[in-house]
matplotlib code that plots the C-alpha trace (Angstrom):
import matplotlib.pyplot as plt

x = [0.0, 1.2, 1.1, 1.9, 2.3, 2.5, 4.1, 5.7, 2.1, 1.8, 0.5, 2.8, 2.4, 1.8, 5.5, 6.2, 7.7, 7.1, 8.7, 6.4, 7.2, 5.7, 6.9, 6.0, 6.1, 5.6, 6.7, 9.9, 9.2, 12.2, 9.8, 6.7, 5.4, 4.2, 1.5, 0.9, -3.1, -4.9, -8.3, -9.3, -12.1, -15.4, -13.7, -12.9, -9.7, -6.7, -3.9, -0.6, 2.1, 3.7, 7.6, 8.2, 10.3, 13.3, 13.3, 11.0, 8.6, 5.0, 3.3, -0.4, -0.1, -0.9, 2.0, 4.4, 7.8, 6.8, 6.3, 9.5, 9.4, 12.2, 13.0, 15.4, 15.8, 18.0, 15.3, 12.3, 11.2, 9.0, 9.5, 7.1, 9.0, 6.3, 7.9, 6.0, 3.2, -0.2, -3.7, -4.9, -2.6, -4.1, -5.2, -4.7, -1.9, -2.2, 0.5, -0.7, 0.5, -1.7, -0.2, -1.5, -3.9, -2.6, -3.4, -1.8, -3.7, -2.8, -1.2, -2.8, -1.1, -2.8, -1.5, -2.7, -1.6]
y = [0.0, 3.5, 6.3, 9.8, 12.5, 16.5, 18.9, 22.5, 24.1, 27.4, 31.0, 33.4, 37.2, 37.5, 37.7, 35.0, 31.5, 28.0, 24.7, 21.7, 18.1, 15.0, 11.9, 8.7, 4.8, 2.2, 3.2, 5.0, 8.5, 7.6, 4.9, 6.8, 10.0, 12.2, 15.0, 17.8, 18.9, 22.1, 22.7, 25.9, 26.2, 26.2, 24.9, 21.9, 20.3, 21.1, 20.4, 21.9, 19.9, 16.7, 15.1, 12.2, 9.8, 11.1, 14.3, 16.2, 18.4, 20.0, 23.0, 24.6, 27.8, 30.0, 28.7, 28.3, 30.2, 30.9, 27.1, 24.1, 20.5, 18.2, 15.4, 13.7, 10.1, 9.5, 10.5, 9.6, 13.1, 15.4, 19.0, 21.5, 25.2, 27.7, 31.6, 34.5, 33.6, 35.1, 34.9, 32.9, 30.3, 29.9, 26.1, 22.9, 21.0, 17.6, 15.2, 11.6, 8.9, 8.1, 4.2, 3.7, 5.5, 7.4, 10.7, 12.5, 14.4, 17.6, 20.5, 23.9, 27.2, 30.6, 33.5, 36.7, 40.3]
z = [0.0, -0.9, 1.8, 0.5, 3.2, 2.3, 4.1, 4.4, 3.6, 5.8, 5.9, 3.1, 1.9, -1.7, -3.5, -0.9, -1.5, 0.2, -0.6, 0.2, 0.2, -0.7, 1.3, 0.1, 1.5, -0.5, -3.9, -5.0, -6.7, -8.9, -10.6, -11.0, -12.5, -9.5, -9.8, -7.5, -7.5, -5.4, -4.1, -3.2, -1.6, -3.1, -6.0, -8.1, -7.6, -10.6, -12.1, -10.9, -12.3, -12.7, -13.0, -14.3, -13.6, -16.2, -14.2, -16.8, -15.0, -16.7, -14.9, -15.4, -17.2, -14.0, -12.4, -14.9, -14.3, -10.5, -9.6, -9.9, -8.9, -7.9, -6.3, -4.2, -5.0, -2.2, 0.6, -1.6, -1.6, -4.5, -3.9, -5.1, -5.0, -5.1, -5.8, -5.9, -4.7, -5.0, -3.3, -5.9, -4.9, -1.8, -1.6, 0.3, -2.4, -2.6, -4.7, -6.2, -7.4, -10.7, -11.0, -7.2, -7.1, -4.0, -2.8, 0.5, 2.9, 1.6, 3.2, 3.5, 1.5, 2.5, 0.6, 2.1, 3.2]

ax = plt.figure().add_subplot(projection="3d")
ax.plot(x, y, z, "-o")
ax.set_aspect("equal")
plt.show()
């Protein structure tokens, strides 16, 4: 069974930056292509991005140039580097695994003045 655990979520000014991570047990990130989601509330969950497992990374228009994932294969870690944030950032961020069918609990980002 996969277990995927967000964290680093917090409370940022707009122009801000947060790094959240994406800790996984039971699969190796190395193997998989791993996507990062949002849901903001009162809305429908979307896209962010996704890296796959040769390193290449896709990003959602609104976030493109502001937003970079990584990922330590040593640690089993995805990182999702958020820059410049803005209020319409503000979400809970959720990674998934798409071959397991895994989601983690998500981890709250609140961009706000």
């Amino acid at each position: 069974q996969v277990h995927l655990v967000e964290s680093g979520g917090g409370w940022v000014q707009p122009g801000g930056s947060l790094r959240l991570s994406c800790a996984a047990s039971g699969a190796r990130f190395s193997s998989v292509t791993t996507y990062w989601y949002r849901q903001a509330p009162g809305k429908q969950r979307e896209w962010v991005g996704k890296i796959v497992s040769d390193d290449t990374t896709y990003y959602e228009a609104s976030v493109k140039g502001r937003f970079t994932l990584s990922r330590d294969s040593v640690e089993n870690l995805v990182y999702l580097q958020m820059n410049n944030l803005k209020p319409e950032d503000t979400a809970v961020y959720y990674c998934y695994i798409l071959q397991y069918g895994a989601w983690g609990q998500g981890t709250q980002v609140t961009v706000s003045s």
